[in-house]
C-alpha positions as MATLAB code, in Angstrom:
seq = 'XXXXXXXXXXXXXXXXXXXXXXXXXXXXXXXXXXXXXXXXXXXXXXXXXXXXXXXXXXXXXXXXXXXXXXXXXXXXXXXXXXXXXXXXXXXXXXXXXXXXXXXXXXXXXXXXXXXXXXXXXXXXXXXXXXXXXXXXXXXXXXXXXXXXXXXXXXXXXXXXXXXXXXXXXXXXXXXXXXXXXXXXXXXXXXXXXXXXXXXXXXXXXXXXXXXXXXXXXXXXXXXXXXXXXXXXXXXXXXXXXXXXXXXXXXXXXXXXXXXXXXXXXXXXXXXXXXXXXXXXXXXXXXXXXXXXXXXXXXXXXXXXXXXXXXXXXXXXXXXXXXXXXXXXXXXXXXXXXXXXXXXXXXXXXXXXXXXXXXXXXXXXXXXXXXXXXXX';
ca = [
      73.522   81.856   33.091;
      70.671   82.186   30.450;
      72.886   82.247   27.627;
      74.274   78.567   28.734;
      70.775   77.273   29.157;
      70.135   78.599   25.315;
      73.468   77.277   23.906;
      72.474   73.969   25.812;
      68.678   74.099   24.283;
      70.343   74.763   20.562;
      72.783   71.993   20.913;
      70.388   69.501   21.794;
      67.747   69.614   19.185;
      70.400   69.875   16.340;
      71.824   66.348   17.657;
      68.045   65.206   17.774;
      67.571   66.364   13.864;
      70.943   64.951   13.055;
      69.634   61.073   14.344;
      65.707   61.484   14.098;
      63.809   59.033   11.321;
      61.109   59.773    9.079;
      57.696   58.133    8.934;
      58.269   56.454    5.828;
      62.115   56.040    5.218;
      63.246   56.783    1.833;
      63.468   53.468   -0.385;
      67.323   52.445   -0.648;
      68.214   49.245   -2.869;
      69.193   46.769   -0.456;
      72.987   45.135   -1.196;
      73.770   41.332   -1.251;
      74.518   41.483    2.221;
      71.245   42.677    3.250;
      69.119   40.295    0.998;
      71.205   37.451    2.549;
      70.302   38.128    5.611;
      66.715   39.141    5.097;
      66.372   35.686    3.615;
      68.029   33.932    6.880;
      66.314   36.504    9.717;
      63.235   36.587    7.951;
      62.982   40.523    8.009;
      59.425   41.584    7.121;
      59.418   44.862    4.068;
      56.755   47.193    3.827;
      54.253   46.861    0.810;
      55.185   47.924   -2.662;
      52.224   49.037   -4.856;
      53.300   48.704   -8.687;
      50.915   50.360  -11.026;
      50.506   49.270  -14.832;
      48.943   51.133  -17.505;
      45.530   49.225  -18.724;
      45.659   47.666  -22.095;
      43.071   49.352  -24.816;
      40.815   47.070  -27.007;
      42.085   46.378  -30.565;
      39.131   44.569  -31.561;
      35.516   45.417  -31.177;
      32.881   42.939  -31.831;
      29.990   43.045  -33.948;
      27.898   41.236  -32.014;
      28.504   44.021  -29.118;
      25.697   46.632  -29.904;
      26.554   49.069  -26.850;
      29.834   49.704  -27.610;
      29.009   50.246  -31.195;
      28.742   53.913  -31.868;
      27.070   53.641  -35.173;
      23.629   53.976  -35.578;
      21.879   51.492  -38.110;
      18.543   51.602  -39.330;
      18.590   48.319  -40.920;
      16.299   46.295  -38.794;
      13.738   49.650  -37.912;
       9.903   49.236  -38.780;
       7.322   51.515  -39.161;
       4.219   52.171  -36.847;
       1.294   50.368  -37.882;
      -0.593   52.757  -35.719;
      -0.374   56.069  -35.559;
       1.817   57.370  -32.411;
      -0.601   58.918  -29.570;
       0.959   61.079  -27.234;
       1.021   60.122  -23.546;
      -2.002   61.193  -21.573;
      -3.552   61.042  -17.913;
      -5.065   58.154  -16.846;
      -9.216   58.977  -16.207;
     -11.758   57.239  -14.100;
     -14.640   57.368  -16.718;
     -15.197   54.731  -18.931;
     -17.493   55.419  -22.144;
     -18.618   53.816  -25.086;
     -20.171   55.334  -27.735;
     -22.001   52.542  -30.267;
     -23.765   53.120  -33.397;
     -25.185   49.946  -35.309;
     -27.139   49.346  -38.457;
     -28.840   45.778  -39.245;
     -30.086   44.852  -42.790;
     -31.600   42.215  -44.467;
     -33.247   41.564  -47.683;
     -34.786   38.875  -49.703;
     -35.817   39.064  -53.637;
     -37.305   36.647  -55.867;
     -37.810   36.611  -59.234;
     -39.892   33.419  -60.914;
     -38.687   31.757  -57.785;
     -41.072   27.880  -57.894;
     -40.879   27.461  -54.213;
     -42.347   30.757  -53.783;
     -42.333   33.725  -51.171;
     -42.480   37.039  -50.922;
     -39.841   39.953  -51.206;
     -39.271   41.758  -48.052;
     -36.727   44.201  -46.617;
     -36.029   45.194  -42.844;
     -33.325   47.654  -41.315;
     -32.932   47.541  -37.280;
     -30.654   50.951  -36.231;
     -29.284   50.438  -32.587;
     -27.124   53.227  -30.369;
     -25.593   52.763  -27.459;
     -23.964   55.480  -25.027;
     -21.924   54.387  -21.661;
     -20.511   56.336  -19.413;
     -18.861   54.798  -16.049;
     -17.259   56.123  -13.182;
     -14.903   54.277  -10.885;
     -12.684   55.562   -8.250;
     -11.869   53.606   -4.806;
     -15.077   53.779   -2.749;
     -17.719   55.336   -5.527;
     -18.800   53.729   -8.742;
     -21.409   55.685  -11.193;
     -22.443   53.507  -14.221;
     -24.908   55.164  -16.715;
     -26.079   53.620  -19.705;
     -28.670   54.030  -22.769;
     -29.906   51.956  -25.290;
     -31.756   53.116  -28.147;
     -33.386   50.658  -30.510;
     -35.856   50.898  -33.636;
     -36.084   48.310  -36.598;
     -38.668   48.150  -39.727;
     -40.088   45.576  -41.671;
     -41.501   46.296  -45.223;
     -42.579   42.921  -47.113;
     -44.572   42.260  -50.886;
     -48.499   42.036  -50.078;
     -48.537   44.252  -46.340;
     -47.876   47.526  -45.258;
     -44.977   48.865  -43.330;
     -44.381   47.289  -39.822;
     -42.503   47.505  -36.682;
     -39.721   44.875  -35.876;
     -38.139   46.507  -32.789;
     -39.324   49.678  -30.633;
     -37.303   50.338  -27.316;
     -35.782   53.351  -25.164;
     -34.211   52.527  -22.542;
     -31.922   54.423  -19.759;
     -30.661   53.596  -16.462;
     -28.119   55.085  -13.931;
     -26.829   53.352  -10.359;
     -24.663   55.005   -7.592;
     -22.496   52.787   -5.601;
     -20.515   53.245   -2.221;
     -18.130   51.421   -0.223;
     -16.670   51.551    2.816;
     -13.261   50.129    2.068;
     -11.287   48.922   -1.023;
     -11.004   45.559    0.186;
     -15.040   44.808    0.124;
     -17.040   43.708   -3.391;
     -19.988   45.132   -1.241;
     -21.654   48.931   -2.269;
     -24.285   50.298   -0.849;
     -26.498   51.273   -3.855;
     -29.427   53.509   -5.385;
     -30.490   52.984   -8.907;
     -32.694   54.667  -11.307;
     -34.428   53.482  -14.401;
     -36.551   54.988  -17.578;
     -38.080   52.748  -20.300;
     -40.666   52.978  -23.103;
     -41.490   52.957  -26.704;
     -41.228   55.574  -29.502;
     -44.496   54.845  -32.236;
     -47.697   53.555  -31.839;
     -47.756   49.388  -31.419;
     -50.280   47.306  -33.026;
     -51.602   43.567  -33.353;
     -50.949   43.067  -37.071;
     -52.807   43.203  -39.315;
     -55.311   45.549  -37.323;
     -53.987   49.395  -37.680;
     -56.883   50.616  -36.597;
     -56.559   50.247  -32.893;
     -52.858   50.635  -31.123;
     -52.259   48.648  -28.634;
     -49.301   50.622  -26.916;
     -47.798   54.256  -27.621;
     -45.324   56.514  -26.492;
     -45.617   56.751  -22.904;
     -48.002   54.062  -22.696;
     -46.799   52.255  -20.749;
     -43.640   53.672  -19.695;
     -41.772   52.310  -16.921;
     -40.032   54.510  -13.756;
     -38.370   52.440  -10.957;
     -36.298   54.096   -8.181;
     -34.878   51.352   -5.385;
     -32.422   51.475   -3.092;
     -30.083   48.616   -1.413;
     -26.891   47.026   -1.894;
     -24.952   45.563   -4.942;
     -22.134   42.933   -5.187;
     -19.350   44.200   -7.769;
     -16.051   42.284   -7.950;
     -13.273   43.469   -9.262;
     -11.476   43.380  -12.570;
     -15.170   41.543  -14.037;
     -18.105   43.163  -15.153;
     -20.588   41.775  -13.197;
     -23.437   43.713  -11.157;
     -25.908   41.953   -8.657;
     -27.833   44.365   -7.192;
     -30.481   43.752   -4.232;
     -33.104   46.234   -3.625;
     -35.338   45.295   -1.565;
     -36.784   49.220   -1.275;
     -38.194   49.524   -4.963;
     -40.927   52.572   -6.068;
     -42.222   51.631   -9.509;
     -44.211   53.474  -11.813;
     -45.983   52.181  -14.810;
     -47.151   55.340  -17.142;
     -49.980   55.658  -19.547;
     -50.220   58.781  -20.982;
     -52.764   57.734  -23.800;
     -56.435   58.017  -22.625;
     -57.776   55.755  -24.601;
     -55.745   52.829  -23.057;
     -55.887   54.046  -19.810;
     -59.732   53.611  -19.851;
     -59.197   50.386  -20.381;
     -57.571   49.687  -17.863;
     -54.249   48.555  -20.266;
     -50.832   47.707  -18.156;
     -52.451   47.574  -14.829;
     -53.651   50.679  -14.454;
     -57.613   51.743  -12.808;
     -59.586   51.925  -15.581;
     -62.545   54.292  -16.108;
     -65.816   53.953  -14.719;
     -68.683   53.575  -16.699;
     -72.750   53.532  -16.885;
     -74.915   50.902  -18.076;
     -75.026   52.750  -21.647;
     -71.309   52.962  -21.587;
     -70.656   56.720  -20.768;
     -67.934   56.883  -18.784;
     -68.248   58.841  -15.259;
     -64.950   58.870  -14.277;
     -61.399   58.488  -16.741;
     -58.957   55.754  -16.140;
     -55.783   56.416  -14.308;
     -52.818   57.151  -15.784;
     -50.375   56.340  -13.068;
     -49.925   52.934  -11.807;
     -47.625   52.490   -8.546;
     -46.057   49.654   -6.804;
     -43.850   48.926   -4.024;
     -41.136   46.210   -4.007;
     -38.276   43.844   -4.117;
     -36.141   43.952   -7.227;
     -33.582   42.184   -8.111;
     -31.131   43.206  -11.244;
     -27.950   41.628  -12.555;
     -26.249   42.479  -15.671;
     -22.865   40.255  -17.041;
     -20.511   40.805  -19.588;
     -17.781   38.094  -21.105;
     -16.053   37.145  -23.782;
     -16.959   33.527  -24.629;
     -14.542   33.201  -27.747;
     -11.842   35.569  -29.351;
     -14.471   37.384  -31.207;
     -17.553   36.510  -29.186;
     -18.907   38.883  -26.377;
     -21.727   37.985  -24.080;
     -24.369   40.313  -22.608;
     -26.613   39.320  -20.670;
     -29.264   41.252  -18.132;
     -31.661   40.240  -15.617;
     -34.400   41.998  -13.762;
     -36.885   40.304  -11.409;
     -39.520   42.275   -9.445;
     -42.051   41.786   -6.535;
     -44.812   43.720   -5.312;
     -45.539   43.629   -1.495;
     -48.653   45.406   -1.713;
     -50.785   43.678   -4.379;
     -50.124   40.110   -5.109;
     -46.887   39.451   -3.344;
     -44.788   36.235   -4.859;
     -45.824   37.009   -8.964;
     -42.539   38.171  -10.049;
     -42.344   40.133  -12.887;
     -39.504   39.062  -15.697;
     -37.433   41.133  -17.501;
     -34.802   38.753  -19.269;
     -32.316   39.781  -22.162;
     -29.028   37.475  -23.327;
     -27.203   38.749  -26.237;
     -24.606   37.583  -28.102;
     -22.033   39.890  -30.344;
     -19.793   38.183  -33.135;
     -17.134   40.490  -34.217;
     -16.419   39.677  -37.894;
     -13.677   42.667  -38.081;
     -13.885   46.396  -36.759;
     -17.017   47.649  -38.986;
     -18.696   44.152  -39.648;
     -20.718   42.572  -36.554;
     -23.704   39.964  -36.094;
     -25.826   39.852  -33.202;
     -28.282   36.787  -31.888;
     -30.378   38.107  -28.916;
     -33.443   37.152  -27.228;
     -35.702   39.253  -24.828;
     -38.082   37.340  -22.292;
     -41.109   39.542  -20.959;
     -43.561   38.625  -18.286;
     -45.492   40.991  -16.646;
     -48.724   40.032  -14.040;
     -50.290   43.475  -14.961;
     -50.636   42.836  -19.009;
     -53.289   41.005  -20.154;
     -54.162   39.347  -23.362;
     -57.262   38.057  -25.146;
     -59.055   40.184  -22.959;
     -62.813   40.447  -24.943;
     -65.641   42.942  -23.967;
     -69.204   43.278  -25.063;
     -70.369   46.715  -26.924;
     -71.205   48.230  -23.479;
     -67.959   47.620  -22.307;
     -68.203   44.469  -19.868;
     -65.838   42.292  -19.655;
     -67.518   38.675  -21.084;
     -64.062   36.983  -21.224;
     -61.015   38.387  -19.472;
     -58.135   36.954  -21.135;
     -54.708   35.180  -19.644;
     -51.349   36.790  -18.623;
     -48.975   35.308  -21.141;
     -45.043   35.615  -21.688;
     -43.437   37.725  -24.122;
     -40.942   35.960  -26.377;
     -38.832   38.183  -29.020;
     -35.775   36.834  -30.712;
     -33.197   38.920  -32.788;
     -30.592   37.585  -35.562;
     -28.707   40.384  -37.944;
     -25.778   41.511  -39.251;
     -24.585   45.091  -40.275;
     -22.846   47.939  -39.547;
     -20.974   49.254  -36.097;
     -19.359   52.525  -35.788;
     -17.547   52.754  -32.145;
     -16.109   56.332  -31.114;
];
């Protein structure tokens, strides 16, 4: 019985393989009688991909630099300036300024007259700033001395200052022009100052005065100028005078000495001076035209202790004409006014005071042209 059911089982699945159909059936060319009645039953074939080989390019444009393989070095110029490597990008900014100003006149049988005279001015100038999201550190110092040697007088001083100054800023945020603020600042002279043509008796010398001020508050900066108002209304300032001479006389504000009624003094003048105020600073920078920078500083200061409301002035506005990279001229002018300094002041031989003299404002103005070395 089980070998019929297996002869059965055999039987059927080679009449299955004799009439089964591929997937795909094999592609036959169809006859005329086929395509006649394709075309009258509408028979749907399958798909026929044909595949053709892509034509290359005979002819290759000029014009077509990227599928040039030659290299031409025709139309390549060489650096101007010499190639500098890649390097990180740092958060200090510094500038490093050396300057020399000179003038000179010379006459020789000249009708009109005058005198021959030279003068030299040497400046420096050292910057180093520090700016990264919420803290700013800006440090600065200016160094200035000039001299002034004419036919008929002696050797005098056109320009004397030293001044340095260093403010720390914080923010809360990076959206805010806003910083909380505390500043420090140094000033003074180098040589002895004197009312020309008198030598005999300086009026100011190192250290005398010299000028400390340490305030606190807040400062507007914007971004992408360089602008600075700063507001500190918390202001310590010291005025110094080292030189005992002017200090008993009470020079820059300062106590002066006590004395008898034959002039002996009983106790020296003070040397220290201090004060406690509002101050208010601003410092600008801009170029005006293509060559022309301005710079331009502000300082105004307010005791609350003695005579509250007589604001001090410390003005400078400077302008910078860049004839190429060596060659500059400069026009500046400085403003001083200070309630403390007195002039005219005239005392008898025992040392009273028979007129005492007006506060008056300072006036300098600058013009020269020279030498700048930047590095």
């Amino acid at each position: 019985m089980y070998g019929k059911i297996f002869i059965f089982v055999l039987l059927f699945l080679n009449f299955n393989f004799l009439f089964a159909q591929d997937t795909i059936p094999a592609p036959q060319p169809p006859d005329s009688t086929q395509v006649d009645s394709m075309r009258v039953d509408s028979t749907r074939i399958d798909t026929i991909v044909i595949r053709t080989l892509q034509d290359k390019i005979k002819y290759i444009p000029r014009g077509a630099d990227l599928t040039n393989p030659i290299v031409s070095f025709k139309r390549t110029k060489p650096l101007e300036e010499k190639y500098r490597r890649f390097r990180i990008p740092s958060f200090w900014e510094k500038e490093n300024k050396l300057g020399f100003n000179f003038s000179e006149v010379a006459f020789v049988n000249w009708n009109a007259g005058g005198n021959n005279s030279i003068s030299g001015l040497a400046s420096a100038k050292f910057v180093r700033n520090y700016k990264f999201r919420y803290v700013q550190l800006n440090n600065n110092l200016d160094i200035r001395y000039g001299l002034n040697a004419q036919e008929g007088f002696k050797l005098r001083k056109s320009d004397d200052a030293l001044r340095f100054s260093s403010t720390f800023a914080f923010r809360r945020d990076t959206i805010s022009n806003w910083y909380y603020s505390a500043s420090a600042e140094f000033r003074t002279q180098f040589s002895n100052g004197y009312k020309y043509p008198n030598r005999d008796k300086p009026i100011s010398r190192f250290m005398a005065p010299g000028y400390a001020l340490l305030g606190a508050g807040t400062s507007f900066i914007p971004e992408g100028k360089k602008f600075n108002l700063r507001l500190a209304p918390l202001t310590f300032k010291s005025t110094f005078v080292l030189d005992q001479t002017l200090a008993n006389s009470g020079a820059f504000g300062v106590q002066k000495a006590l004395v008898d009624t034959d002039g002996n003094i009983i106790k020296e003048g003070e040397n220290v001076y201090l004060e406690f105020g509002f101050l208010v600073s601003n410092t600008w920078q801009t170029m005006v035209y293509e060559n022309v920078k301005l710079n331009h500083r502000l300082q105004l200061y307010s005791d609350y202790v003695n005579n509250f409301g007589n604001i001090d002035v410390d003005w400078e506005v400077n302008l910078d004409l860049n004839v190429n990279k060596y060659v500059k001229a400069s026009i500046g002018t400085h403003v001083l006014y200070d309630h403390d300094i007195i002039f005219d002041e005239v005392k008898a031989a025992d040392g009273t005071v028979t007129s005492p003299g007006k506060r008056k404002i300072q006036f300098k103005q600058l013009l020269g042209v020279g030498l700048v070395y930047d590095f």
